[in-house]
C-alpha positions in Angstrom: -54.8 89.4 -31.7 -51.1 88.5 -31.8 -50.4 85.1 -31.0 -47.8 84.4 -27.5 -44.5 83.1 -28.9 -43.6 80.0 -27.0 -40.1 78.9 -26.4 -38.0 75.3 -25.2 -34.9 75.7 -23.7 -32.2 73.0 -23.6 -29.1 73.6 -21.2 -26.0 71.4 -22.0 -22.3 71.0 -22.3 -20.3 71.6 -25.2 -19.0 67.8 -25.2 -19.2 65.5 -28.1 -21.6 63.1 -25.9 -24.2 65.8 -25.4 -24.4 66.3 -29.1 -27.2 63.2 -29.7 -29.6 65.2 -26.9 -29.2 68.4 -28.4 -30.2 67.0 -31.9 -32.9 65.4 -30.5 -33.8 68.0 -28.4 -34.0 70.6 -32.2 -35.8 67.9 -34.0 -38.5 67.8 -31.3 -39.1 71.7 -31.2 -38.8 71.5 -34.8 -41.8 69.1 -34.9 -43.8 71.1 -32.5 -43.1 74.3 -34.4 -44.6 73.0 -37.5 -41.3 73.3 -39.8 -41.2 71.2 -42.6 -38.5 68.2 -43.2 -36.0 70.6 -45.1 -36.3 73.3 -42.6 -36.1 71.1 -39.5 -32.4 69.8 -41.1 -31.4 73.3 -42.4 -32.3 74.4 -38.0 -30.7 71.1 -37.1 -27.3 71.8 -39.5 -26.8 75.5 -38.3 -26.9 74.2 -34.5 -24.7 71.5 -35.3 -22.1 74.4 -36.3 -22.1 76.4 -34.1 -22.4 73.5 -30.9 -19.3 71.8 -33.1 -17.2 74.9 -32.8 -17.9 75.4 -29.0 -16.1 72.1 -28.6 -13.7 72.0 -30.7 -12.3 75.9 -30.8 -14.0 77.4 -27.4 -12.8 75.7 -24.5 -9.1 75.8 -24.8 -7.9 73.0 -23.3 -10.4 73.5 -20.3 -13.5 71.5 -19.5 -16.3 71.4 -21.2 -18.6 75.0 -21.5 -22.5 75.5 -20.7 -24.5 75.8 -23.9 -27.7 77.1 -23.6 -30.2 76.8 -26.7 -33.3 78.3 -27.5 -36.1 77.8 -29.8 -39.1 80.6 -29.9 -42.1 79.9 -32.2 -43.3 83.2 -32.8 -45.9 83.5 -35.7 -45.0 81.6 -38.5 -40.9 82.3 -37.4 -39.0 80.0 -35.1 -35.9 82.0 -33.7 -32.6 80.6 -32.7 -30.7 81.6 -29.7 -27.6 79.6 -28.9 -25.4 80.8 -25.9 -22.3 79.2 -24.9 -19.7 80.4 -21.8 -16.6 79.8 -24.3 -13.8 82.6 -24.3 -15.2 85.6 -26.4 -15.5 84.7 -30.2 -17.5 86.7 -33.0 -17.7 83.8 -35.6 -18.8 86.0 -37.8 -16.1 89.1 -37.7 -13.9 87.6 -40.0 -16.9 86.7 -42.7 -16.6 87.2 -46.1 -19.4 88.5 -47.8 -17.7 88.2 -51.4 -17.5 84.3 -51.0 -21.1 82.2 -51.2 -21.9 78.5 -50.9 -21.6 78.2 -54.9 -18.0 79.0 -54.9 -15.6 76.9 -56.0 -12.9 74.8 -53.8 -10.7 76.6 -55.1 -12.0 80.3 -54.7 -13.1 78.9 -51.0 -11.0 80.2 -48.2 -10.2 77.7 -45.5 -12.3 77.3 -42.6 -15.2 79.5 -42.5 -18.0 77.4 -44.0 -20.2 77.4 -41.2 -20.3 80.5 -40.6 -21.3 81.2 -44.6 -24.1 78.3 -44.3 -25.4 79.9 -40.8 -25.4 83.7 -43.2 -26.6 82.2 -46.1 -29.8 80.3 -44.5 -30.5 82.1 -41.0 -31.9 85.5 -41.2 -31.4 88.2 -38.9 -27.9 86.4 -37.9 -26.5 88.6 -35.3 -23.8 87.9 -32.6 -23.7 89.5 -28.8 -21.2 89.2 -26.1 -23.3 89.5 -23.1 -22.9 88.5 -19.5 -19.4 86.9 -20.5 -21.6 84.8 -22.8 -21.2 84.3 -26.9 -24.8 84.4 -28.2 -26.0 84.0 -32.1 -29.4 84.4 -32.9 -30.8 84.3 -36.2 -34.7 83.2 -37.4 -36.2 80.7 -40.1 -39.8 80.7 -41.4 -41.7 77.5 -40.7 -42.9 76.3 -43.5 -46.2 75.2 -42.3 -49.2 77.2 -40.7 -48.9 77.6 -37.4 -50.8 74.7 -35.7 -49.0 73.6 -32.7 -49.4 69.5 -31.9 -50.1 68.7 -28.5 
């Protein structure tokens, strides 16, 4: 019998002061997921990314966007689903696939390192404009058997 994925859900603004609650938010669902030290960080790093560039490049000038995260334990895969209400951005159209994180500075394009570290460790990384929403989704394996703590 298949076990029932269960997902958390964090709703915030993509401000520099929401930042602490949305990491503490992915170390928590992390924990309860059962992922391991280096996969919690590796989750934790991608969503930094992506919640960094929703500041910094997706508002334009105007007030802080809705980001809404989240985190779906399904099986021994948590997957990733991080929504924000910026102006309509594929992070990932412009994406190299000739250039990898063992590149060189000076083979290394500027910009565009996130998005190669969210390709290079998520799997299944997809982007969606939906609903006049930006939405990345993208899956890790937990690294331990799936025993959810109470």
């Amino acid at each position: 019998m298949a076990e029932t994925p269960v997902s958390m859900s964090l709703v915030c603004l993509a401000a520099h002061q929401e930042y602490p609650r949305l990491q503490a938010f992915v170390e928590q669902s992390c924990t309860h997921a059962g992922c391991s030290t280096r996969q919690r960080l590796r989750v934790i790093l991608l969503i930094e990314e992506l919640f960094t560039n929703t500041v910094q490049h997706g508002r334009g000038g105007a007030e802080p966007v809705p980001v809404n995260l989240t985190l779906t334990l399904a099986g021994k895969e948590l997957k990733v689903r991080y929504e924000d209400g910026a102006r309509r951005y594929d992070p990932f159209q412009r994406f190299n696939p000739k250039h990898s994180l063992s590149d060189t500075v000076e083979l290394r394009p500027l910009g565009g390192l996130g998005v190669l570290l969210i390709r290079e460790l998520g799997k299944d990384v997809r982007y969606a404009w939906a609903k006049s929403r930006n939405c990345v989704t993208f899956s890790m394996p937990t690294d331990a058997p799936v025993e959810r703590k109470k």
